[in-house]
SEVOSE-297906 format. One line per field, with one value per residue (C-alpha): residue in one letter; y, z, x; residue number from 1. Coordinates in steps of 0.25 Angstrom, whole numbers. Example, Ala and Ser with C-alpha at 12.3 -4.5 7.8 and 13.67 -1.06 7.14 Angstrom:
BEGIN
r = (a:s)
py = (-18:-4)
pz = (31:29)
px = (49:55)
k = (1:2)
end
This chain:
BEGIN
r = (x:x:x:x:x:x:x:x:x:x:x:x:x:x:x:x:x:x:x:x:x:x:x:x:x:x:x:x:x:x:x:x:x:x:x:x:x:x:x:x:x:x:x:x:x:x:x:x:x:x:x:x:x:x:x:x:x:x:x:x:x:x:x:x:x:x:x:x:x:x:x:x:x:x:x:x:x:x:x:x:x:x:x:x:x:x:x:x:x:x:x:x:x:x:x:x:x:x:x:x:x:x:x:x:x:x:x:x:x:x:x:x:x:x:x:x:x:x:x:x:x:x:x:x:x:x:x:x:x:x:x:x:x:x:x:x:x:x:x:x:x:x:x:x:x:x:x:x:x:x:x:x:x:x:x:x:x:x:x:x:x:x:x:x:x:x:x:x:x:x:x:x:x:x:x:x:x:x:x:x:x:x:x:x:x:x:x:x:x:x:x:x:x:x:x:x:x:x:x:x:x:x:x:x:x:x:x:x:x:x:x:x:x:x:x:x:x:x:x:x:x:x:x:x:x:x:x:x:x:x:x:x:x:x:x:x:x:x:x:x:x:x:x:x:x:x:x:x:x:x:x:x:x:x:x:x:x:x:x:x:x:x:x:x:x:x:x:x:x:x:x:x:x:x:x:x:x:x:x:x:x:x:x:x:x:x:x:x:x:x:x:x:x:x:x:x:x:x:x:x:x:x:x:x:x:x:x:x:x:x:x:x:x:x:x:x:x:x:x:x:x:x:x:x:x:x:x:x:x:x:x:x:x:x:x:x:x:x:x:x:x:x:x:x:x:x:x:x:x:x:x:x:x:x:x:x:x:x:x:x:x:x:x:x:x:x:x:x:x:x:x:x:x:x:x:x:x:x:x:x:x:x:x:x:x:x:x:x:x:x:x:x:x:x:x:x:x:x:x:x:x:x:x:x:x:x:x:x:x:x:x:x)
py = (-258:-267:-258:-256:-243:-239:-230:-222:-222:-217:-205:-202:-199:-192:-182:-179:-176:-166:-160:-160:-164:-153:-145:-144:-132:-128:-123:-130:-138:-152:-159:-176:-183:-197:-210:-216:-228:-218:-214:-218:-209:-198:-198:-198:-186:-179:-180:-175:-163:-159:-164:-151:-142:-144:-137:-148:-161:-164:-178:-179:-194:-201:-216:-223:-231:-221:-212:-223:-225:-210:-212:-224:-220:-202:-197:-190:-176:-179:-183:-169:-160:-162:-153:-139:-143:-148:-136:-128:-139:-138:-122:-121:-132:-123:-110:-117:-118:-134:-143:-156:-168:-180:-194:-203:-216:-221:-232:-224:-232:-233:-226:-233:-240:-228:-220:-208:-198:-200:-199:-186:-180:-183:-178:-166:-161:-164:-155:-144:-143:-146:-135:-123:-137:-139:-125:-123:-136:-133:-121:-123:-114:-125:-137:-151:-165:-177:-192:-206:-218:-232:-235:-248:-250:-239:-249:-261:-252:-249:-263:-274:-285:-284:-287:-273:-272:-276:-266:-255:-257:-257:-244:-237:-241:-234:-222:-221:-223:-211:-203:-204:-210:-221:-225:-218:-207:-191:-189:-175:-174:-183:-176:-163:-168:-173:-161:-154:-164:-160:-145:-147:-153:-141:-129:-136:-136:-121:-116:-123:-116:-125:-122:-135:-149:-159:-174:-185:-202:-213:-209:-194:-181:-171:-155:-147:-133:-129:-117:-101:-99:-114:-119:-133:-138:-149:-158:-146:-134:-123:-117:-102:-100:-105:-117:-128:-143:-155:-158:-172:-185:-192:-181:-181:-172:-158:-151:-138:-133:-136:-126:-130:-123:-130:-146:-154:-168:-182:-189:-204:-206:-215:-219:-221:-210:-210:-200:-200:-216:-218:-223:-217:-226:-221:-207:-203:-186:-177:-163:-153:-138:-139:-151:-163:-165:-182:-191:-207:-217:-231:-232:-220:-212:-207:-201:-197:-189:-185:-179:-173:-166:-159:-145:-140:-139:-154:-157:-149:-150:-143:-150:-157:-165:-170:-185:-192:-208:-211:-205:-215:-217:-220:-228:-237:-242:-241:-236:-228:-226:-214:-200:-195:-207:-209:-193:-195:-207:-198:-186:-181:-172:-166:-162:-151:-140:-132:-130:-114:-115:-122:-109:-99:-88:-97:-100:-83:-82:-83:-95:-87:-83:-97:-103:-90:-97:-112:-117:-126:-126:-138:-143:-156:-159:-174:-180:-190:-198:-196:-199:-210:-215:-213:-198:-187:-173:-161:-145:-136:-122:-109:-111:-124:-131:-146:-148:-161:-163:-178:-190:-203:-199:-192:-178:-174)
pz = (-487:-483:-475:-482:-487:-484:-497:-493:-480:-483:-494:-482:-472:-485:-486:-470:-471:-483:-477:-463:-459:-468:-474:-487:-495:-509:-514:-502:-505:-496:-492:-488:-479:-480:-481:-496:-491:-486:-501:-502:-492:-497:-510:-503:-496:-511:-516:-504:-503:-519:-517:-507:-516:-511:-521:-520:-512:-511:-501:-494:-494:-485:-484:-470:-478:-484:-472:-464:-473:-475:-457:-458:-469:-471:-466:-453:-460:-469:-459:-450:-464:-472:-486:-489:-498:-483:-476:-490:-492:-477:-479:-493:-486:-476:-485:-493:-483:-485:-479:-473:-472:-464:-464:-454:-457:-455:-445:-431:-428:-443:-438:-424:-430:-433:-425:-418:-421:-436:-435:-426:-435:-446:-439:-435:-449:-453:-444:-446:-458:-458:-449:-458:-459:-447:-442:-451:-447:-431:-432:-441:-453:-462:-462:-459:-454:-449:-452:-451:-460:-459:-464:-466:-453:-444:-445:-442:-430:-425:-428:-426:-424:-438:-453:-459:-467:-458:-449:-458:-461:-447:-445:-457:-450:-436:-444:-451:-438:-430:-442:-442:-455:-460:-471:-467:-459:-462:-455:-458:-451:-439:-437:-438:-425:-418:-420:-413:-400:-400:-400:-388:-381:-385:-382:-368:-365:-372:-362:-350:-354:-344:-340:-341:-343:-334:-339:-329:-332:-324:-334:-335:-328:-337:-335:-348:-348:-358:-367:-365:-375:-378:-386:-389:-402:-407:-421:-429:-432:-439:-449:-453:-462:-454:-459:-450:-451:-442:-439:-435:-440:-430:-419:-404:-398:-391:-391:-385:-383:-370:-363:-366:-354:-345:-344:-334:-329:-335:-349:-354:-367:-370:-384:-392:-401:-416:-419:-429:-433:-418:-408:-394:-383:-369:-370:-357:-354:-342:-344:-334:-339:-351:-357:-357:-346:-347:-358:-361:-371:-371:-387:-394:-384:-391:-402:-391:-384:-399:-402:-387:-392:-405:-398:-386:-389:-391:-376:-374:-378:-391:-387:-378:-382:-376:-383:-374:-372:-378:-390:-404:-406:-390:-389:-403:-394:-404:-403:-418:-415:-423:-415:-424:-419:-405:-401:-402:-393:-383:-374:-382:-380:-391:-390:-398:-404:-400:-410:-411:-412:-398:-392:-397:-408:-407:-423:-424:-415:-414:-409:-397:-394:-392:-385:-375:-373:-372:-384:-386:-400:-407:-421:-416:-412:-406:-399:-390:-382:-367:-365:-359:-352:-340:-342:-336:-339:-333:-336:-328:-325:-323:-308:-307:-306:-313:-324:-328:-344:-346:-336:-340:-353:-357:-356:-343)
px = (0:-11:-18:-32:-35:-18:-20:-33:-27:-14:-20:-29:-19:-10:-23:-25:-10:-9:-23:-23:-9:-1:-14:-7:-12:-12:3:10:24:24:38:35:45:45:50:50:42:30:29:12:8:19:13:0:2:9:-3:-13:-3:-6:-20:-21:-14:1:12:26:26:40:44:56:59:67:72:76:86:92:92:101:112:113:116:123:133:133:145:144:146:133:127:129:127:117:117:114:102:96:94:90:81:73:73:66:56:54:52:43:32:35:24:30:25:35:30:36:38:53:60:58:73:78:92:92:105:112:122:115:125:123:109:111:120:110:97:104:109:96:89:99:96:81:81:72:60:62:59:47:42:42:37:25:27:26:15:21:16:22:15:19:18:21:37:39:50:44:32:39:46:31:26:37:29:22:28:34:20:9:18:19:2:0:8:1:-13:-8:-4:-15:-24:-17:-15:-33:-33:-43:-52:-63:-62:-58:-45:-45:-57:-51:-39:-45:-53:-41:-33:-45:-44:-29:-32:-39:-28:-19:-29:-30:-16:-14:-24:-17:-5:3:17:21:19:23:24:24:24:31:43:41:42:44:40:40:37:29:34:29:16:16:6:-1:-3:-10:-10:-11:-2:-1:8:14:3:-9:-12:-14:-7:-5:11:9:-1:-5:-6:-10:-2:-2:10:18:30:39:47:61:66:57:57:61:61:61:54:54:49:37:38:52:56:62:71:82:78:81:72:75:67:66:68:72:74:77:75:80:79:72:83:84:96:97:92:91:85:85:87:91:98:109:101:91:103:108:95:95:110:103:103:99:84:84:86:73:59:50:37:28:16:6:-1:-12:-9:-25:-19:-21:-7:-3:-16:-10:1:11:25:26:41:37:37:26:17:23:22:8:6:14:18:30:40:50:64:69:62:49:38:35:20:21:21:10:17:29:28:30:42:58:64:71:58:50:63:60:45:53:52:64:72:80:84:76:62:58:46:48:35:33:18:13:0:5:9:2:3:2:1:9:2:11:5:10:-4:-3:-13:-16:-14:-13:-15:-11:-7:-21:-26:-33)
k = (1:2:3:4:5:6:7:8:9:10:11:12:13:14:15:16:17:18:19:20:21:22:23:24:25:26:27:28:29:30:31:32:33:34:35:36:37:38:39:40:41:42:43:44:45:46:47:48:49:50:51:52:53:54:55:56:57:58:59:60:61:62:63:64:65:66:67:68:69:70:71:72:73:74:75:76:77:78:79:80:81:82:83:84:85:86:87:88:89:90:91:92:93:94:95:96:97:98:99:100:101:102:103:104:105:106:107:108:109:110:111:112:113:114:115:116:117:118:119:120:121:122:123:124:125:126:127:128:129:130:131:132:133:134:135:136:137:138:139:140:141:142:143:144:145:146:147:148:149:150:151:152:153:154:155:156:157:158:159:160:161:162:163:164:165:166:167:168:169:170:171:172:173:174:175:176:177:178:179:180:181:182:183:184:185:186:187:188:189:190:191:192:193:194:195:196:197:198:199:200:201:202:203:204:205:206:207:208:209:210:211:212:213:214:215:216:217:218:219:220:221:222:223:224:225:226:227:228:229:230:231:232:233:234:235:236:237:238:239:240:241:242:243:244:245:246:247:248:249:250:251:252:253:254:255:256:257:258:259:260:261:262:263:264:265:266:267:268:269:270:271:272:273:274:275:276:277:278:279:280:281:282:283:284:285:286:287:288:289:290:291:292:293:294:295:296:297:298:299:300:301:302:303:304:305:306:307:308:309:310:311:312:313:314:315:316:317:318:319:320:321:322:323:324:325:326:327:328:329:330:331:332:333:334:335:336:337:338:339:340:341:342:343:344:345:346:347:348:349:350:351:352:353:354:355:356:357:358:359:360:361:362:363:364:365:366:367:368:369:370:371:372:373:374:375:376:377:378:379:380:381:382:383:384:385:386:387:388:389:390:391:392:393:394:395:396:397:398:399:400:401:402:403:404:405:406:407:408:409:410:411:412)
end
């Protein structure tokens, strides 16, 4: 790297994210994923995490090469059934009490040249039998965090125009830049601030209790009912046994959950979305009844409609987010191609799965129970862009009055 200062820079975003990001205690056993390429800023973090008192770091490498010949070349039946030690794995993570950190870094499209129903076959194993993490994770007994970091391809995706390592150190800076990390400032003391600014958002909106939200743009009309009890959270969360942690860095969202039994109407996506080594452009969706009734892309639409096919919750929505245009990310002008990075330059939505702790006591109750207030269920849970600068908002009361939430992609 030529960046100057790339080693204080990258210890320092390490530190916020042991501290801050996952507030690693004494005893705690921390799982890594990330590429093999992102190994500086995973040893990094190893040590932070035993710096604070952490008991194990373990990392779960992964290698995009190896990942596409494993797609390319597995027989179907591997593909569709993963070995026993998967699913033992995933429930000994999740009965250890096992912080997670994921850090994104790969090719947004490194499996566009693959057939779909390989890489459906494969996702689904994979989250059938990731399903005991999974659960943990959504509903916040255990501490977890998602960052990026610059991989060498996705940086030449977000910067063509540039050699692979002027793109990659330019990526690095936006990271670093979003993430409110530089060579002389606190960013505990700077994220602690912003997470404050969001809270206000969230209290705002919780004490509007709106009904609903209705979404409309030149390429939107979308009506989503917001779930019984919902609540909005903001940057930080907290786990099962009090401590709080911040899921995503960067962060500008407020979020809650939908009703799934109550959305209607018409949504284009703004900004492409990456899922399973795809990109799906274009994201066109009609909802009638709560589901998604008709549904289009310009690239990707086989996975889209593959992902759309998962389960029943997965033509449904588990979240709504609200992202102000003036946002750092949105105001970089820079596509990230990345959903980590792109969800927070935009309105999103997500199909799938609800969190529990969007509706107040949710974390306590059965799943029978918060599907009885609207909150959807799914094996699957993916974000796709819908703001805009020409989006407006608006909260729906339970006596049908209009309340004006965002104008022209900012907060009234």
């Amino acid at each position: 790297m030529t960046i100057e200062n790339f080693d204080l820079l990258l210890t320092k975003y390490a530190q916020l994210v042991a501290s801050l990001g996952v507030n690693v205690r004494k005893g705690q056993s921390i799982l890594i994923y990330a590429e093999i390429e992102q190994a500086p800023l995973v040893h990094a973090i190893t040590d932070a995490a035993y710096e604070r008192g952490a008991a194990k770091v373990d990392v779960d490498w992964s290698d995009l090469h190896t990942k596409r010949a494993y797609l390319e070349n597995a027989p179907e039946e591997m593909l569709s059934n993963l070995p026993t030690w998967v699913p033992v794995r995933s429930q000994n993570i999740a009965d250890a009490n096992t912080t997670r950190i994921s850090i994104m870094s790969a090719d947004p499209d490194g499996f566009s040249h693959i057939d779909s129903n390989r890489i459906t076959l494969s996702e689904r194993a994979y989250q059938n039998a990731n399903k005991a993490v999974r659960e943990v994770t959504m509903n916040n007994d255990i501490d977890w965090i998602v960052i990026g970091a610059a991989g060498r391809e996705w940086s030449q995706k977000v910067f063509p125009d540039l050699d692979a390592d002027a793109a990659q150190d330019t990526l690095w800076e936006q990271i670093f830049k979003i993430s409110r990390i530089s060579a002389d400032n606190d960013p505990e003391a700077d994220w602690t601030a912003h997470v404050e600014k969001l809270k206000e958002k969230s209290a705002w909106l919780n004490d509007h209790n709106f009904k609903e939200l209705h979404f409309k743009s030149p390429i939107t009309d979308l009506t989503v009912g917001l779930a019984e009890n919902h609540f909005w959270e903001a940057a930080d969360s907290v786990d099962k046994s009090g401590h709080t942690f911040i899921a995503n860095m960067p962060t500008e969202e407020v979020f809650t959950s939908p009703d799934y039994r109550n959305i209607e109407g018409h949504v284009k996506s703004t900004k492409p979305l990456s899922y399973s080594g795809t990109l799906i452009k274009d994201i066109e969706l009609t909802f009638e009844n709560g589901h998604v009734v008709d549904a289009h892309a310009s690239t990707g639409e086989a996975v889209l409609k593959e992902l759309l096919a998962t389960d029943e919750g997965a033509t449904s929505l588990g979240e709504v987010s609200l992202v102000p245009d003036p946002s750092p990310i949105s105001q970089s002008g820079i596509t990230f191609f990345n959903t980590l990075f792109d969800e927070n330059a935009s309105d999103h939505l997500a199909l799938g799965a609800a969190y529990p702790s969007n509706i107040n006591g949710g974390t306590q109750m059965s799943l029978a129970d918060r599907q009885a207030h609207g909150q959807n269920d799914s094996s699957v849970h993916v974000d796709f862009m819908v703001g805009s600068a020409d989006m407006d908002v608006d909260g729906i009361t339970f006596d049908g009055q209009a309340v004006p939430v965002f104008r022209n992609g900012d907060w009234t």
